[in-house]
N, C-alpha and C positions, 0 to 999 in steps of 0.2 A: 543346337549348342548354346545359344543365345539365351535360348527359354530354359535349361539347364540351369544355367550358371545364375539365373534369377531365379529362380526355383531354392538354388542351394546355398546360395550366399548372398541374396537380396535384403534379407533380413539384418544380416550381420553387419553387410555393407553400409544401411542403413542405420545400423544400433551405433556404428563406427561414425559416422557423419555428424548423428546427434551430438556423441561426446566430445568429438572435435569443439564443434561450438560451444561447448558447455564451457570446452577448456581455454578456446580461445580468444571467447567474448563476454559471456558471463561472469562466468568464476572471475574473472580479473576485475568486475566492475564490483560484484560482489565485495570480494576482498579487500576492494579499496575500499570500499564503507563498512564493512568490518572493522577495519582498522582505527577506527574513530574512536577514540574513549567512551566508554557508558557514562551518563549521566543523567542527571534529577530525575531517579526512580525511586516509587516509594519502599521499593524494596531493598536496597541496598545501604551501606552506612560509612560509604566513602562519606570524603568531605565535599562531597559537589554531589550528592543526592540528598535526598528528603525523608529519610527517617523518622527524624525527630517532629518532623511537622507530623508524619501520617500516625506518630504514637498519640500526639496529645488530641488526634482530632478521631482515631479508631474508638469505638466503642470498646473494642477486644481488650482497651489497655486505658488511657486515660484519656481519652474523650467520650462522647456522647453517641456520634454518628458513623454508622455501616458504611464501610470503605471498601470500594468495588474499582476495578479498573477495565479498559478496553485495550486490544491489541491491536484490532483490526480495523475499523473506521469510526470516527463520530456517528454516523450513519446512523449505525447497527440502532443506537438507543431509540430512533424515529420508527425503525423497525418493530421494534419491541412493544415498542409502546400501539404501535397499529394491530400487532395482534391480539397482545392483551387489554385490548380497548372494552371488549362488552365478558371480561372475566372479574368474579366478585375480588379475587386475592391477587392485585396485577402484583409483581417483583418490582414495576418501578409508576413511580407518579411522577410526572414531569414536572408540576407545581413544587411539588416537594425534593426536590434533586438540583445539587449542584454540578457541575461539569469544569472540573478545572485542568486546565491547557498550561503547561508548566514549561518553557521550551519548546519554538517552533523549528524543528531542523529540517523538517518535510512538509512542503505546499500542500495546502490544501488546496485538492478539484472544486468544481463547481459544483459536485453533488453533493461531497462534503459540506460546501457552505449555503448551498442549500438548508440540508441537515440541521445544522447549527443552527442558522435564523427559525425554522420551523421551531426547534426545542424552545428557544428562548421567547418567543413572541406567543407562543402555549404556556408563557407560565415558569419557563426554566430559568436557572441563575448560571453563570458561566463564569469563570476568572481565568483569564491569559494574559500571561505573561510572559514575556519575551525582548531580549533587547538585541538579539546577531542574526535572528532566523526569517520565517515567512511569517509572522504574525497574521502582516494584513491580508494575505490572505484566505484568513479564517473567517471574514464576513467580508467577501467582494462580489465573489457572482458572477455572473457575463457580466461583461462592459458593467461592472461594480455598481450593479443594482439592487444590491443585499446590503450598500456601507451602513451604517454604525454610526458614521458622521466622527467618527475617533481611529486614527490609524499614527503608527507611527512613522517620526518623520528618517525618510530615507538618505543614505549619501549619493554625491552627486560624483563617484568616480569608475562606479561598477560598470563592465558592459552593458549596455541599453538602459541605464539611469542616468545619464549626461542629462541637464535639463537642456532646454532651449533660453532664449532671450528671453527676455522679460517680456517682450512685444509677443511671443509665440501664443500661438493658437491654445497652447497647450497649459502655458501658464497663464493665459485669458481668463478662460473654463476655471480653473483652480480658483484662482482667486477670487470670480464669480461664485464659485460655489462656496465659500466662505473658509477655505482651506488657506494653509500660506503655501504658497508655491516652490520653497526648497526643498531642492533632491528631485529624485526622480520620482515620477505618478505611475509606475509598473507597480506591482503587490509584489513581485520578484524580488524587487531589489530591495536590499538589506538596509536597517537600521544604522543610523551615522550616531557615535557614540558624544553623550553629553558627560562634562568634564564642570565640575563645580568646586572651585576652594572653600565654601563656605566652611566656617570652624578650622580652617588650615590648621593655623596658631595653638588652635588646643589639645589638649589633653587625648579629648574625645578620638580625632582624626588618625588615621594609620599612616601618614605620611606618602602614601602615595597617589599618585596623581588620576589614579582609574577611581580613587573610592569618594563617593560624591554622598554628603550627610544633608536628608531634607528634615528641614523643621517644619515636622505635619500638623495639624489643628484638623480634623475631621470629625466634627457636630454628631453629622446622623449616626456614626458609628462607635460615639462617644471615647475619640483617641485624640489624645494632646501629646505628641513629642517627638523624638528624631529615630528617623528609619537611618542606617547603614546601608548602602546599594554599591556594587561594584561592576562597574566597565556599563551604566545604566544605558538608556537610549533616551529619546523626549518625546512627547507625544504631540501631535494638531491635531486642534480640534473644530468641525465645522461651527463658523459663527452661525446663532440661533437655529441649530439642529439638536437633535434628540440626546448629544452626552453633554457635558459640563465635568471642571476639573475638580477634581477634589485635593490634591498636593500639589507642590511647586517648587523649582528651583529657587534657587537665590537670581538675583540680578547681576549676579559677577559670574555667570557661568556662560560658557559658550556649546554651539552646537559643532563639532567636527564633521562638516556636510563632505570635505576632500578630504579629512583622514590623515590630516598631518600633525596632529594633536597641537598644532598653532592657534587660535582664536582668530580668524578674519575676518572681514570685511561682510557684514551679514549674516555673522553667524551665532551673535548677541544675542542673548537672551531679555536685557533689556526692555521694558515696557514705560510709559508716560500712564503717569495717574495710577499706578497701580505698586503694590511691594512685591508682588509675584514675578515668577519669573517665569520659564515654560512647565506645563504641565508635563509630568512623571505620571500621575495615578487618577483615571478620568471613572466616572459613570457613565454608561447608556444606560437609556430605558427604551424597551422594543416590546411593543403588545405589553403581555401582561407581564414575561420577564425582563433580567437586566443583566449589561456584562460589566465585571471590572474588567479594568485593563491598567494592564501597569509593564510601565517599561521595563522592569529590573526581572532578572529568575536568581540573582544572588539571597535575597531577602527568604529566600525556603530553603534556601541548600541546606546542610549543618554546619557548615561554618559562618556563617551568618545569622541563622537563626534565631539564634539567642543576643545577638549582637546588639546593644545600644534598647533600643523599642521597638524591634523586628520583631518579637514573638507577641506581644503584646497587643500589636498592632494587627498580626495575622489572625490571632484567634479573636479580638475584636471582628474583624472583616467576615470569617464565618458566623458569627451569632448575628452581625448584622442581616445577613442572608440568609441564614434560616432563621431566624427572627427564634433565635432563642430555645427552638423546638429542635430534635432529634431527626436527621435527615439524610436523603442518599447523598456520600460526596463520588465524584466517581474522578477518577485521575486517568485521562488521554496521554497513555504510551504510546500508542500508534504513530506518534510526531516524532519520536528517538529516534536513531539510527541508534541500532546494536551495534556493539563490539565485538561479538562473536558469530560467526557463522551461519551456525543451526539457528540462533536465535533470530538473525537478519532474517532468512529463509522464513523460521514460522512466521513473522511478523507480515513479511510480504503475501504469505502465500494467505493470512486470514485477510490481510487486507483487499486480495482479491478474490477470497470466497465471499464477505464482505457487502462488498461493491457489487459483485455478481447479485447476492439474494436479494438487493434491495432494488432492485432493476427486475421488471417482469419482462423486458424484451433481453436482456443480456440471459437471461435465469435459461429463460426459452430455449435462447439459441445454444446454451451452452449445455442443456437437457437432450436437443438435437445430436450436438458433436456426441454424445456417450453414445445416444442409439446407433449414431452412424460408426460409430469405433466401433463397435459392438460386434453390429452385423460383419464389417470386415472381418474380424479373427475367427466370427465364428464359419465365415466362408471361406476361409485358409486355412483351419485348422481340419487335418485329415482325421479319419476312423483308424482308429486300431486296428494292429493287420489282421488278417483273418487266421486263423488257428487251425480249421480244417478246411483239408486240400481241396474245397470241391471246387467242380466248374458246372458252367451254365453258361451258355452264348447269350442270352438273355440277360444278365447280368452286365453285360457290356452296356445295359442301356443305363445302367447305374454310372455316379462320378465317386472316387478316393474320397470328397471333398462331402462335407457336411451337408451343405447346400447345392443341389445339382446342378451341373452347367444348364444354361438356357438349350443347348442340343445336346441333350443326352443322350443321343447315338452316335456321338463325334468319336470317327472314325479312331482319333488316338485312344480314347478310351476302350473300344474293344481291342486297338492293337496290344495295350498294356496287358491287359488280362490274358489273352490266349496267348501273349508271349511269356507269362508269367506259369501258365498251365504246360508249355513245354519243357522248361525248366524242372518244374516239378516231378514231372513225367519222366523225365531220365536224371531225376535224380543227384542235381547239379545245384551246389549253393551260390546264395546270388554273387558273390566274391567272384568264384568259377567262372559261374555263366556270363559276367562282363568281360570276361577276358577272352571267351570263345572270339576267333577267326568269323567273319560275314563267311567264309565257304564251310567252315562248320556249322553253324546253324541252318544254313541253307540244304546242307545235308539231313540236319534233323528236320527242316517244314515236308522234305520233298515234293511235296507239290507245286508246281507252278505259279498257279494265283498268289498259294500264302507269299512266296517266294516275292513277286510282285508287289505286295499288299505289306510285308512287312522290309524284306531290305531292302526294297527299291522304291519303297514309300510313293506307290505310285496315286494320282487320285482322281483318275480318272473310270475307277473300278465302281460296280455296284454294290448298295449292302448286300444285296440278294446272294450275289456271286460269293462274296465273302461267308458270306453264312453258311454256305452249299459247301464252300471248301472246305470250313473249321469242324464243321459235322462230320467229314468223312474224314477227316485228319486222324489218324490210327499213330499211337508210336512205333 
């Protein structure tokens, strides 16, 4: 009965289990990030994506440089570029290829930042920006042995970003390492928003208290004048480590590290002997490439873009990087959370096809699970019924079932068959013949044995005996 009811409704039972969970754990996590607005995609022409930046920088329309994007991991490009390593026409050159991170709302792994330092220390150029999301952990690593020496500075109110005392072990290290030690030192924790009145008074200013105007001067990329940035972050930077600032606040601006948008006690931007204030927009150099980094993602959207000396200054920033020549830019969607469904779903699911190909031990094992699925359905899945009536006691030594049982002379299998060749024999559809009486069919085996052998399922019987009985079995 047992073996029946898993026989007949194992499967279902189980199709019913999965969608439980789909329904009651998934889908609801799913949906809540669905439900997150889309934004800074270069596909789109809200006012919080980036259109207007990918028109003037596409070659298709009024820029110069092939505009390519990823959905599925920073990775993939490390990948690409290892197989087309010894082809005359690669798709991408590393040297020649920008990589820009627009919006971090999803952490990067440690393979991912892996990835990243590979690309860039071979020659690649990178731009992230980000002032709410994971930023820093786009070059951390295990125990942040990939930094950059440039991260942005975190709030100190998030779960597990409380800092310690000033005396702590933890702010020791920091400030050792030439970092300032406000906020929290996790990659996790989020960006504390920098608040600057510079130009309040004017004209220029939108009057409200998130929009923070920096007066840039930046030499090597031949830009003199004022960015618009909205709800920005600030950046630290390791003293005498591989980045250096290139913009800056004013000296009347504060860092909100608790989020109360008050200016406190340590949260001054203020410096001795300098007119700068905290750095906004830093350089690394790493190997042979470089990353910008800049606190703000408002400065690409399209409502800022055009803003004040925000376009001027972005397309400055790409010819500084490609140095004036025609280049891949590639734009990292992979970091968004979609707002629709399907879209979440593809996003995730390349992200872990992804992940998978770039891993030969993940690729392996997950090349294994298929064979081993494989052979399951194909050892469950029965043969079409047979068509003509014939029998053969020998046939019993055969299984329903694709793949023969390990005892293919198991007793149940010949009892299937030569109960199925009585049926046939007088002429009984299988509907009928499950509803025979055990003393009706006992009428049809007549014999003893079979009698024994099928409804008294005895098993202490020989095949020998069995065989002797089914051979003389006459209807």
């Amino acid at each position: 009965m047992r073996g029946r009811i898993r026989r007949e409704y194992g499967s279902k039972l189980f199709a019913l289990f999965i969608v439980i969970i789909m329904v009651t754990v998934v889908y609801p996590v799913l949906i809540n990030n669905a439900n997150n607005p889309s934004q800074l995609s270069v596909y789109d022409d809200d006012w919080n994506d980036m259109s207007l930046l990918a028109s003037d920088l596409n070659v298709e329309e009024n820029g110069k440089h092939e505009i390519k994007t990823i959905v599925s991991r920073p990775s993939i490009i490390t990948k690409i570029s290892e197989v087309e390593k010894n082809t005359t026409q690669p798709t991408l050159v590393t040297n020649q290829t920008i990589l820009v991170i627009i919006g971090v709302e999803r952490m990067y792994n440690e393979y991912d930042s892996e990835a990243l330092h590979s690309f860039v220390k071979s020659g690649g150029k990178v731009v992230i920006a980000d002032d709410s999301g994971y930023a820093n952990t786009a070059f951390h690593g295990q125990a942040g042995a990939l930094e950059i020496d440039v991260k942005l500075r975190t709030n100190k109110v998030q779960s597990g970003c409380v800092p310690e005392k000033t005396t702590s072990l933890t702010s020791t290290v920091l400030e050792g390492m030439g970092y300032d030690s406000g906020g929290g030192s996790d990659p996790k924790c989020k960006p504390a928003q920098l608040y600057d009145f510079n130009h309040w008074d004017e004209n220029i200013h939108t009057g409200n208290i998130s929009t923070v105007i920096i007066d840039a001067n930046i030499e090597r990329m031949d830009f003199s004048g004022q960015l618009m940035m909205s709800s920005p972050g600030a950046l630290t930077i390791k003293q005498g480590g591989k980045a250096e600032g290139l913009a800056w606040s004013s000296q009347e601006a504060f860092i909100d590290y608790n989020q109360d948008k008050v200016g406190g006690a340590g949260e001054g931007t203020y410096r001795e002997n300098s007119t700068n204030g905290v750095e906004v927009i830093s350089e690394a150099n790493i190997g042979e490439g470089k990353v910008i980094f800049i606190s703000d993602t408002s400065i690409f959207t399209n409502r800022y873009y055009e803003q004040l000396d925000n376009k001027e200054f972005i397309n400055k920033l790409f010819e500084y990087l490609s140095e004036s020549e025609p280049q891949t830019i590639i734009f990292d969607e992979s970091r968004h959370i979609q707002s629709d469904l399907i879209s979440l779903v593809y996003v995730q699911l390349f992200g872990i096809l992804g992940h998978i190909s770039s891993s030969e031990v993940l690729g392996l094992i997950m090349l294994g699970s298929i064979i081993l699925l494989m052979q399951i359905v194909m050892m469950r899945v029965e043969n079409p019924s047979v068509w003509r009536h014939l029998f053969n006691i020998y046939e019993g030594r055969l299984s329903r079932f694709r793949v023969p049982h390990a005892h293919y002379i198991h007793p149940e299998t010949i009892k299937e068959i030569f109960i199925e060749k009585v049926r046939i024999d007088n002429g009984f559809t299988r509907e009928e013949f499950e509803m025979l009486a055990s003393s009706k069919i006992e009428e049809l085996l007549e014999d003893p044995i079979l009698i024994r052998f099928i409804i008294n399922n005895e098993k202490n019987m020989t095949l020998k005996q069995v065989e002797e009985a089914i051979k003389g079995w006459k209807k």
